[in-house]
C-alpha positions as a Markdown table, in Angstrom:
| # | Residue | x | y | z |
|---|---|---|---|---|
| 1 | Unk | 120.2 | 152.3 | 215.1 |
| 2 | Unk | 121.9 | 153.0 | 211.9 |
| 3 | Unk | 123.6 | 149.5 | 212.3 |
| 4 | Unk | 120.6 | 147.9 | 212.8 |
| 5 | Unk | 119.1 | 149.3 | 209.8 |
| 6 | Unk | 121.5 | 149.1 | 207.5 |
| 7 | Unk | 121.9 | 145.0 | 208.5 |
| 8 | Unk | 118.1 | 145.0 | 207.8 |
| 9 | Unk | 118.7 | 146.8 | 204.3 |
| 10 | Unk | 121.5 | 144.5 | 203.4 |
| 11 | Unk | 118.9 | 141.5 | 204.1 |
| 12 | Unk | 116.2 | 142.9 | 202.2 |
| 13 | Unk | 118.6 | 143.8 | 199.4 |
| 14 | Unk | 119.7 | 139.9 | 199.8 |
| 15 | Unk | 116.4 | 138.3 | 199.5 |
| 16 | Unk | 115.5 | 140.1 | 196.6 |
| 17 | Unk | 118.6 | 139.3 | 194.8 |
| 18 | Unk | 118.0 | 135.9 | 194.7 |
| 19 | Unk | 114.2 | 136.5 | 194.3 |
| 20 | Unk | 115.0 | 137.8 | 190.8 |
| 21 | Unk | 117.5 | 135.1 | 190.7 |
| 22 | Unk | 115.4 | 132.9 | 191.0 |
| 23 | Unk | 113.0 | 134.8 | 188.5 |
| 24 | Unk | 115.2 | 134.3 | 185.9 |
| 25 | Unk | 116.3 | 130.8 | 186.2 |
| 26 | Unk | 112.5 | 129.8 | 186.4 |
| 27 | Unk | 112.1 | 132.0 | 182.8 |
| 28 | Unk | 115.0 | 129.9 | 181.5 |
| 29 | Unk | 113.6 | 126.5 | 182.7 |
| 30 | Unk | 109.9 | 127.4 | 181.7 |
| 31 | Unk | 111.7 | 128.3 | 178.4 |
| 32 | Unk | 113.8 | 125.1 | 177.9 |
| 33 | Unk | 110.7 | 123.0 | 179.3 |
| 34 | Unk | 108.4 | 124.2 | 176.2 |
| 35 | Unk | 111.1 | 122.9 | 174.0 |
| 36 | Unk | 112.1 | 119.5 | 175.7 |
| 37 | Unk | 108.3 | 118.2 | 175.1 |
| 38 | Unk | 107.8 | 118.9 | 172.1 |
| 39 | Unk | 107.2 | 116.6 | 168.3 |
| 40 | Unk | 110.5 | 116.5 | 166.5 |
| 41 | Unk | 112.2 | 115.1 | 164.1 |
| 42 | Unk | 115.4 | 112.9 | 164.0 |
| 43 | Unk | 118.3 | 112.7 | 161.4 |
| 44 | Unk | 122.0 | 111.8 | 161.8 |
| 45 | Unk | 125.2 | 109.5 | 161.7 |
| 46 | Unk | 125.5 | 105.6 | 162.8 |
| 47 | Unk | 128.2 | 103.8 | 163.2 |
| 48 | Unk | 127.9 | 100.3 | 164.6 |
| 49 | Unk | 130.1 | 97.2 | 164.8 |
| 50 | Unk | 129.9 | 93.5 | 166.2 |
| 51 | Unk | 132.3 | 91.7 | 169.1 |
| 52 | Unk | 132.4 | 88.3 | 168.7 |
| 53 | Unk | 133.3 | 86.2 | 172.0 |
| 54 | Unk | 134.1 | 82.4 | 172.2 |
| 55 | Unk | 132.1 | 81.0 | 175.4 |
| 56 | Unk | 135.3 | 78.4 | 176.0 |
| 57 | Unk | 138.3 | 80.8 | 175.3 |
| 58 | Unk | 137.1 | 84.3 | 176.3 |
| 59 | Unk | 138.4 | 85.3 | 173.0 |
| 60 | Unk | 137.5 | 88.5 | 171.5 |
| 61 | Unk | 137.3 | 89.6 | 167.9 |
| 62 | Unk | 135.6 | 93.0 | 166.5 |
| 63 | Unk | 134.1 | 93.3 | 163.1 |
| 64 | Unk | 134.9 | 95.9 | 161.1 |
| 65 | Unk | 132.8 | 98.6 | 161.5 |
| 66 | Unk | 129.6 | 99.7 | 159.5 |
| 67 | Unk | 128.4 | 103.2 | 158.4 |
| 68 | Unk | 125.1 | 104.5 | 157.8 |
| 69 | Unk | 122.4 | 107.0 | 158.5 |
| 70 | Unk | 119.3 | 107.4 | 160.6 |
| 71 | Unk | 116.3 | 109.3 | 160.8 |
| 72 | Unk | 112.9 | 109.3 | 162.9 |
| 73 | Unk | 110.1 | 110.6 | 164.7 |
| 74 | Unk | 110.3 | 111.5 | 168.4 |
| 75 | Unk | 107.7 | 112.8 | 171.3 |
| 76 | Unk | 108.5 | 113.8 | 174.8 |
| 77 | Unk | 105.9 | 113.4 | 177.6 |
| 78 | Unk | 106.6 | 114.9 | 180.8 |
| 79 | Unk | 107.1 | 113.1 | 184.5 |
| 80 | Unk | 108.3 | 116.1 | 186.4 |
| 81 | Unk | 108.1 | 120.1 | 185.2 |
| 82 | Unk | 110.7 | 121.5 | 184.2 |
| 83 | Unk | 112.9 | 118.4 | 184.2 |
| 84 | Unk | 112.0 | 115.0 | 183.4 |
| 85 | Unk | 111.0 | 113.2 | 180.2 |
| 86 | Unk | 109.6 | 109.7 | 179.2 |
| 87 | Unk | 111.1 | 110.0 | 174.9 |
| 88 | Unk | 109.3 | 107.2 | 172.8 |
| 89 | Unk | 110.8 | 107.4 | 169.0 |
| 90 | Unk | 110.4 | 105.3 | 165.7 |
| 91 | Unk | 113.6 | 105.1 | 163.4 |
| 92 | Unk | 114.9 | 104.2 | 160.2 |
| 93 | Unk | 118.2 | 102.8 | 160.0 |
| 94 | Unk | 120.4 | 102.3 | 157.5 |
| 95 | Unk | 124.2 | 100.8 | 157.4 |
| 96 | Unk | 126.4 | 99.6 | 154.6 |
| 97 | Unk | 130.3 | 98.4 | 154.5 |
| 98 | Unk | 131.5 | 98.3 | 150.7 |
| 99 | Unk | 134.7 | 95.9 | 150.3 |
| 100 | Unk | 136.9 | 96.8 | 146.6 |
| 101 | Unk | 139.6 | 94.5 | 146.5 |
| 102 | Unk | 142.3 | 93.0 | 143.8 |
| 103 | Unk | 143.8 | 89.7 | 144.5 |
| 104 | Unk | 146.1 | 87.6 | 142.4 |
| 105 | Unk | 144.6 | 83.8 | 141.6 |
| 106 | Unk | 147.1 | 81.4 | 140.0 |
| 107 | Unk | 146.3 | 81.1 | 136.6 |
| 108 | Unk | 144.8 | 84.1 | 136.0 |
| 109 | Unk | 147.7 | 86.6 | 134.2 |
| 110 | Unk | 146.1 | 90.0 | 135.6 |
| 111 | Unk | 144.3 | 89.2 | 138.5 |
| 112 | Unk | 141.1 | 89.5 | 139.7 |
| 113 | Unk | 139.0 | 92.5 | 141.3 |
| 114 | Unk | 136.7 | 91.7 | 144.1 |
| 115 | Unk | 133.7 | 94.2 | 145.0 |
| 116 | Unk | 131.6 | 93.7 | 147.8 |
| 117 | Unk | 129.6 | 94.8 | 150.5 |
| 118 | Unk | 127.1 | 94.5 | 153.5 |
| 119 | Unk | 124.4 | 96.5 | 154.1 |
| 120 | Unk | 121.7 | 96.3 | 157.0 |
| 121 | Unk | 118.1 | 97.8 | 157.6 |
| 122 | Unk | 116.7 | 98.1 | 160.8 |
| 123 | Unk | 113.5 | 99.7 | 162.7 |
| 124 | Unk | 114.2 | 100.9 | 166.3 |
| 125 | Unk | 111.7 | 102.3 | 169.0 |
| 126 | Unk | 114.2 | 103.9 | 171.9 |
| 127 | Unk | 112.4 | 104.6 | 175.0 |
| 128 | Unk | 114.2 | 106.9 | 177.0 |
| 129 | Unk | 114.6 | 108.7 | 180.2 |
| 130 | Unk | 115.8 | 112.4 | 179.5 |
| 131 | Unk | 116.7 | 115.0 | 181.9 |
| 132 | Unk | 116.2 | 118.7 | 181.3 |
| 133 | Unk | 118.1 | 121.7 | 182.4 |
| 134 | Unk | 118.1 | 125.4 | 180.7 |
| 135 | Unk | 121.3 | 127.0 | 181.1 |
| 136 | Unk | 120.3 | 130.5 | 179.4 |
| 137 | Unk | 117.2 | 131.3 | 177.6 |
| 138 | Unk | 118.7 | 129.9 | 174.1 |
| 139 | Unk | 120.6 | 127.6 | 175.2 |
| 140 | Unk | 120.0 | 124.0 | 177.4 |
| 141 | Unk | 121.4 | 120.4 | 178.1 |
| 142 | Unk | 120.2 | 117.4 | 178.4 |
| 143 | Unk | 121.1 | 113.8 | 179.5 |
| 144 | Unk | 119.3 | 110.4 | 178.2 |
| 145 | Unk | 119.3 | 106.8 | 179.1 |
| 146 | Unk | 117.2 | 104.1 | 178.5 |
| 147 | Unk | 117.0 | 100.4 | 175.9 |
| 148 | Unk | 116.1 | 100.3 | 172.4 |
| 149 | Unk | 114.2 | 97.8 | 170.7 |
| 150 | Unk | 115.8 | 96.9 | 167.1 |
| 151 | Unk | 114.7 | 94.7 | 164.8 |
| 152 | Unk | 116.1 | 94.2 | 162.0 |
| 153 | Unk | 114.2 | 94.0 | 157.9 |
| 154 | Unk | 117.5 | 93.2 | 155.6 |
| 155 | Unk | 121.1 | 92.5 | 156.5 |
| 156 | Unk | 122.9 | 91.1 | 153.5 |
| 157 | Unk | 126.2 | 90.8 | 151.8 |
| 158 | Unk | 126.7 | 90.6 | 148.0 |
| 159 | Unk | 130.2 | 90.0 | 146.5 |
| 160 | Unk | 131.2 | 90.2 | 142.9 |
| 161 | Unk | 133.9 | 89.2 | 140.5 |
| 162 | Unk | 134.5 | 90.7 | 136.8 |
| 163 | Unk | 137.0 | 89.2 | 134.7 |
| 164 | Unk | 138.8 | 91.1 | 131.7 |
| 165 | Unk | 137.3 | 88.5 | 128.9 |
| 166 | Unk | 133.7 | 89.7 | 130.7 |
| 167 | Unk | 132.7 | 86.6 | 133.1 |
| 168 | Unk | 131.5 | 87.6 | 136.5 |
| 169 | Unk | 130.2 | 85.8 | 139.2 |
| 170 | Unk | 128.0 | 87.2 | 141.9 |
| 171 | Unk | 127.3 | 85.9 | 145.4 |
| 172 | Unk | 124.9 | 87.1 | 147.6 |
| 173 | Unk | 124.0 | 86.0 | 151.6 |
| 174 | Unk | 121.2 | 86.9 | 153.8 |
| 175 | Unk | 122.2 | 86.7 | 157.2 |
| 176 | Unk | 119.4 | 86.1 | 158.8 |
| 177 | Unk | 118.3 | 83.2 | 156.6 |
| 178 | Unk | 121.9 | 81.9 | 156.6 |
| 179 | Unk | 121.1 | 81.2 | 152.9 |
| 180 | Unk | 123.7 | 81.5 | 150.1 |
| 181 | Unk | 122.4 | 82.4 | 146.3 |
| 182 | Unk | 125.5 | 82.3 | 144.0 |
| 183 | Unk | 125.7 | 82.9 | 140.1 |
| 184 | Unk | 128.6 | 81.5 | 138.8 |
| 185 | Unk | 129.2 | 82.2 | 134.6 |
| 186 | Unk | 130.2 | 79.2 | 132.9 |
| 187 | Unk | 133.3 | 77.9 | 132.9 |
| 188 | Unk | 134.4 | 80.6 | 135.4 |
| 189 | Unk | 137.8 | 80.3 | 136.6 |
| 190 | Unk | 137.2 | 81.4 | 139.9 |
| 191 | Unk | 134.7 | 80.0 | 142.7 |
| 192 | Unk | 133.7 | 83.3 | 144.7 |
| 193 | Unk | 131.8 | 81.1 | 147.1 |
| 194 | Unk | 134.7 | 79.3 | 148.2 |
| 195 | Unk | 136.5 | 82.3 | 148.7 |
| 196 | Unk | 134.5 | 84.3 | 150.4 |
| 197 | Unk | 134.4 | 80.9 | 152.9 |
| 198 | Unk | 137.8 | 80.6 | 153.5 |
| 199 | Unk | 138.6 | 84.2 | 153.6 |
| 200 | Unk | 136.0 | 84.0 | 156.5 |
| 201 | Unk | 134.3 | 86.9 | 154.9 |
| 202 | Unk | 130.5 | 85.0 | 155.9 |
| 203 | Unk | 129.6 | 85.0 | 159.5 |
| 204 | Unk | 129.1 | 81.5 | 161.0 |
| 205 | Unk | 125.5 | 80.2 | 160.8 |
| 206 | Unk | 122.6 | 83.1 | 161.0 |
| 207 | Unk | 121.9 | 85.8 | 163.0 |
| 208 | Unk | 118.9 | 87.0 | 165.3 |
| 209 | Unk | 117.0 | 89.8 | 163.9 |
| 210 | Unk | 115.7 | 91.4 | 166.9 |
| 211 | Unk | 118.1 | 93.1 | 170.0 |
| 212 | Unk | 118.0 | 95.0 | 173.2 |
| 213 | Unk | 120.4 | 97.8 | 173.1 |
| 214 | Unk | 120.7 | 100.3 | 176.2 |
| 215 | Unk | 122.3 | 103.9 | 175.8 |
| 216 | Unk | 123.1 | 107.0 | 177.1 |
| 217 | Unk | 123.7 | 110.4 | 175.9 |
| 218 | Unk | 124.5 | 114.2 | 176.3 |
| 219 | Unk | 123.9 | 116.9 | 174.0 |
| 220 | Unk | 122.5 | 120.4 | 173.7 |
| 221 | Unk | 119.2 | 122.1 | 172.8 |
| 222 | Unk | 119.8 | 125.7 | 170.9 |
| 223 | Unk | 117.0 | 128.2 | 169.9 |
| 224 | Unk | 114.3 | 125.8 | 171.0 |
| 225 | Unk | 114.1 | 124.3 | 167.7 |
| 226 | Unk | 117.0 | 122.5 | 167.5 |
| 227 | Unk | 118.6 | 119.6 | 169.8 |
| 228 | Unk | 122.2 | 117.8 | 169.3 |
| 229 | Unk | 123.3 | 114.4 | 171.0 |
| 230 | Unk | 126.1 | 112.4 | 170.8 |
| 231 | Unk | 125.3 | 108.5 | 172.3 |
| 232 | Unk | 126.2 | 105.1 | 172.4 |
| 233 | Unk | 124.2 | 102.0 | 173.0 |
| 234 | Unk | 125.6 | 98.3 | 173.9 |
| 235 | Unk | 123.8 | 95.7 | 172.4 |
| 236 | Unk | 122.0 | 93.3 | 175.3 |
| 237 | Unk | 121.3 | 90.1 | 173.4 |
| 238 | Unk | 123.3 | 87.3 | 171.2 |
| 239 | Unk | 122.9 | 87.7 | 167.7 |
| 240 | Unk | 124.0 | 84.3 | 167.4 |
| 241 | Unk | 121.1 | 81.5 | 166.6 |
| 242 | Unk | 120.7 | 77.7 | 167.8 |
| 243 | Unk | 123.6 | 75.5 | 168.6 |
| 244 | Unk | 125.8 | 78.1 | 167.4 |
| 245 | Unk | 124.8 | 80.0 | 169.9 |
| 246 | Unk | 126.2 | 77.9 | 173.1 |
| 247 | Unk | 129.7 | 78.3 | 172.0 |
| 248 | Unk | 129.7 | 82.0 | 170.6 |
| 249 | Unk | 128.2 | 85.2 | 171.8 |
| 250 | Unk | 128.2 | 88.3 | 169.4 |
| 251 | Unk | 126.8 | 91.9 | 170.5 |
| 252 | Unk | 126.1 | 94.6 | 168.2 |
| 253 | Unk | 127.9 | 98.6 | 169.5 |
| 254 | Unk | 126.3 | 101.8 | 168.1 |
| 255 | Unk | 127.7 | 105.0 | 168.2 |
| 256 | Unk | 125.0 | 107.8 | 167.4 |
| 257 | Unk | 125.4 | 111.7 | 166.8 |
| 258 | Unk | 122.0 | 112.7 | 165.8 |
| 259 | Unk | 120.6 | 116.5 | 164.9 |
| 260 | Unk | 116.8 | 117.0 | 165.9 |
| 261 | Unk | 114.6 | 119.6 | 164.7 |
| 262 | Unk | 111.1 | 120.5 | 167.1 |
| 263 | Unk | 107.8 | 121.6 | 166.2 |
């Protein structure tokens, strides 16, 4: 009799162990779920660069890469409590890669200094899959995939030359346009066009402005104000326009960290 009831104790003792188990986990997902819907806010780091791949040689060449910023609006709307998310966001983004360079041109006794850079502006809408899970009551993770739309307002490089005797000539090319506007002083010694040319500093031809990017990433939610993810999305689509086009294909890489603050 004793055996028996002591078997019966230990059950009952079992089941409500992992009734108040299960107590608490639901308190930290109920807790983590109030946070993963919420309005927030979007700031952080972008780093992107281009891979460039001949259609006849499988040949491969990266572009150096370009830094920049980000920030945004998010909202979560939920699919399945306590887990699932449907994230639509609007962002800002910002990139620039500054060039400072001296080179020596024949006849010019102390050389020349070069300064240059490229800088890009783009509006992105990610839509995004993100799953949920609270570890304690502060602390939870989460996991997102999905595309992003980008299009891109501005990409353009400017270069310029300054000579000691005060001449300078600037160049500047919009990307998308595949336009050139040069200034050249008079009787300039050196032709910055040219260079930048044969130096292959210009992309060939124009670029598209609009992409398909689809991303992944993992991060944190602390305090249930403030999230953390670190990302990267692969660019779906060839920036490269017209004939151009049929014999190159480049695709844009972004690495993301970005720091989120909810209401």
């Amino acid at each position: 009799m004793k055996q028996k009831f002591a078997i019966v104790l230990s059950v009952l003792m079992l089941i409500a162990s992992v009734d108040l188990a299960a107590q608490e986990r639901s308190r930290h997902r109920r807790y983590h779920e109030f946070s993963a819907h919420g309005f927030g806010i979007d700031f952080g780091y972008v780093h992107s660069s281009y891979r460039t791949t001949d259609w006849a040689t499988d040949e491969v060449e990266t572009s150096a890469g370009l830094d920049g910023f980000k920030v945004g609006l998010t909202k979560d709307f939920r699919i399945v409590p306590e887990a699932l998310y449907f994230q639509v966001g609007l962002n800002y983004i910002y990139q620039n890669d500054a060039r400072n360079e001296n080179i020596s041109v024949p006849g010019i006794d102390n050389g020349l200094r070069i300064v240059g850079d490229r800088t890009e502006h783009y509006v992105a809408l990610p839509l995004k899959l993100k799953y949920t899970y609270g570890i304690t009551d502060r602390i939870g993770i989460a996991v997102e995939a999905g595309p992003t739309l980008l299009l891109g307002a501005s990409s353009k490089m400017k270069y310029r030359t300054r000579f000691e005797d005060g001449q300078s000539s600037i160049v500047t090319y919009n990307i998308y346009k595949g336009e050139m506007d040069a200034s050249q002083a008079a009787g300039d010694k050196f032709d910055l066009e040219d260079w930048m040319v044969t130096t292959g500093m210009l992309p060939e031809g124009s670029l598209k402005r609009f992409d398909v990017m689809l991303g992944a990433s993992v991060g944190a939610d602390f305090f249930n104000k403030l999230e953390v993810r670190l990302g990267y999305d692969w660019g779906l689509v060839n920036r490269y326009r017209k004939e151009l086009a049929d014999d190159l294909k480049m695709r844009r890489g972004q690495f993301n960290l970005t720091v989120g603050v909810r209401f």
